[in-house]
N, C-alpha and C positions, 0 to 999 in steps of 0.2 A: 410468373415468378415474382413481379413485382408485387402487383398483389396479396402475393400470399404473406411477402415480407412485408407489407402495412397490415396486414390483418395479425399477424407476429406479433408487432410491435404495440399494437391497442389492447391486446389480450390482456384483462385483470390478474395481477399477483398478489393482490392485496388493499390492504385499508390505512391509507395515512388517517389517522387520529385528530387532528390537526394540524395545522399550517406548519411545512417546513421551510425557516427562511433563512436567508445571509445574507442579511444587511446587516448586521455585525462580525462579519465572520474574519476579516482582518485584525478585531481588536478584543476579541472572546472567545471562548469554545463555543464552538455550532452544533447543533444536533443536527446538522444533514452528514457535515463532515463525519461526526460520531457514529452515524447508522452506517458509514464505512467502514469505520474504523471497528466496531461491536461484529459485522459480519465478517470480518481478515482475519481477528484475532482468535474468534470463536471455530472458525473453518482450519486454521494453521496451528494454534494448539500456544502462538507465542504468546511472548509474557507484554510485551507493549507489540506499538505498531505506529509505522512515521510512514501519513500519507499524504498527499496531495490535495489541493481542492483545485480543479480543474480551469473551469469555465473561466476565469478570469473577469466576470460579470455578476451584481447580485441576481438570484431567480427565487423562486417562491414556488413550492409542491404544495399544491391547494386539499385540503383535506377533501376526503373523499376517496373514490375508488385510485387507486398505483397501477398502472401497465408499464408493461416492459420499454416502453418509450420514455415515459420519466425517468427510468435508470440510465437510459444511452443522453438524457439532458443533459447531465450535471458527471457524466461519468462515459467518456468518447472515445478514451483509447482502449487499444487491446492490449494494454497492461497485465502480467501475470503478477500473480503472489507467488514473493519468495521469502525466506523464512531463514534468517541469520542468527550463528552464535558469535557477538560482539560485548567489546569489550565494553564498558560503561563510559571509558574517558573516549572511546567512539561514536556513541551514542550523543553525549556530553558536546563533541565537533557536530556534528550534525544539525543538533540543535541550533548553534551557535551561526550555521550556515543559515539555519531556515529562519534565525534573526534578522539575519543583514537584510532580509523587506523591506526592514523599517530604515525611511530615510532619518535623520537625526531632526527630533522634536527642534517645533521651536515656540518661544512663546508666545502667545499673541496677549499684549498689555492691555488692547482697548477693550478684548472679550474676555481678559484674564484667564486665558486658558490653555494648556498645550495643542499645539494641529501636526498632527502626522499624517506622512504620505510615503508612497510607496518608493525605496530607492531607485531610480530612475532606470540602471542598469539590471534591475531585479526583473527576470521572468517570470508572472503571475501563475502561470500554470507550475513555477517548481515550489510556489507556499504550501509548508508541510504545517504541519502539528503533531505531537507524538500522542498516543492514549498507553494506561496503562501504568502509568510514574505522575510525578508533579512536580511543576517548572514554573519559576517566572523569568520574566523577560525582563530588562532596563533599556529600555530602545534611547534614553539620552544618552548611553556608556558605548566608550567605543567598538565597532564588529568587532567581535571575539570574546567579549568580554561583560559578555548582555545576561546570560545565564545565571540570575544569581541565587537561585534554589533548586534543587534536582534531585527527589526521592523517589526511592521504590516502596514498597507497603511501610512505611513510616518511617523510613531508614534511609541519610543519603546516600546516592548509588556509587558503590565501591569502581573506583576507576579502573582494576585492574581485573575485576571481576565478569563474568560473562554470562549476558543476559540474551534471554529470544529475542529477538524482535523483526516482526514481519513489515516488507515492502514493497513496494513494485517494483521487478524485474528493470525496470528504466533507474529506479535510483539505486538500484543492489549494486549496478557494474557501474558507478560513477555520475550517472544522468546529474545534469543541474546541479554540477559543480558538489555533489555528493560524493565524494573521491572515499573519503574518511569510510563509507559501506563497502568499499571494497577489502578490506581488511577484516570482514567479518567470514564464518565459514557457512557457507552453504550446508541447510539441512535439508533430509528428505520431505518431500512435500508433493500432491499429487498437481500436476497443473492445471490449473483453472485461474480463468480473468478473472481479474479482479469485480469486474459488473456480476458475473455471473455469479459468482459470492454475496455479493448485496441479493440478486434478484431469489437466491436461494434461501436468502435466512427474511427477506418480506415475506416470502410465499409458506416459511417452517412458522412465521411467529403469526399471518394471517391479519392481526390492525397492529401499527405502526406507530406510536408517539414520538414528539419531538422533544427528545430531553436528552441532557448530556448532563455529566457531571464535575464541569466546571475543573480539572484538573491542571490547568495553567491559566495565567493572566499576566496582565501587562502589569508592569508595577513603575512609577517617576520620583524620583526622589520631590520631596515640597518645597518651595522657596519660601 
């Protein structure tokens, strides 16, 4: 049985394009994240989608052939897609949660430069990013308060308004301090992990590129 489960796991689903990496992935949109976030949204039908990025570690998907063991790397639990109708000023908290990572800049005089680090008490496996809308972050401005652009297709999002938005089962019912998703209404949705969503839209789309479209960024006010 063992066996058959390594032989499982080295099976070809596909062709990364090239290099998937996150060494930037705390301080930019990633396209590893993205190729989560492009197969939850696409398989759940929502309008955004606030997920996770895992590992708590950089890694690197080396272009070339994808087996289903790359996806269990970077993607470990058996997290389900679930698929919420929430309000935007929900959405809006959410975000604002998946801010407080950032410990609060500080300057460094002698490299003249900002250095952020992770807030100390932050869980690395609950760093989300939303797809879907566009957001920037103020990681100098106090938790709560870091959010300071938030649209839907060019338009900013109506706080009272209620938008899709797909997530893991772990933050739908509060996971990581995501309390704010529980006020959203559960829609019908077939259950499937979340991996298996990923390994299904490599194996629909066949080669794989690394590209995302940049829909949020860090922003610092200049001295």
């Amino acid at each position: 049985a063992h066996d058959a489960v390594e032989r499982w796991l080295d099976s070809t689903i596909g062709t990364a394009g090239a290099d998937f990496t996150t060494d930037t992935i705390y301080v930019e949109d990633n396209p590893l994240l993205d190729l989560v976030h492009t197969a939850v949204r696409k398989a759940t039908g929502a309008q955004m989608s606030l997920l996770s990025y895992l590992p708590g570690r950089y890694i690197t998907l080396p272009s070339g052939p994808l087996t289903i063991r790359n996806i269990y790397s970077f993607y470990f639990y058996e997290n389900t897609a679930v698929k919420l109708a929430l309000k935007g000023k929900d959405i809006r908290a959410a975000l604002e949660r998946a801010a407080e990572f950032y410990d609060t800049p500080r300057w460094d005089e002698d490299n003249r430069r900002f250095t952020l680090a992770p807030a100390p008490e932050f869980r690395l496996y609950n760093y989300s990013t939303l797809a879907g809308a566009s957001y920037a972050i103020d990681p100098s401005r106090p938790p709560g308060q870091r959010i300071t652009h938030f649209t839907f297709e060019g338009r900013p999002v109506d706080p009272e308004a209620e938008y899709t938005l797909a997530v893991s089962n772990y933050s739908a019912v509060g996971g990581g301090r995501y309390d704010m998703l529980k006020r959203g209404r559960w829609l019908p949705i077939p259950a499937r992990d979340i991996r298996a969503l990923v390994i299904d839209y490599v194996r629909e789309q066949g080669t794989v590129l690394p590209a995302c479209d940049y829909n949020w960024y860090l922003t610092v006010p200049c001295r």
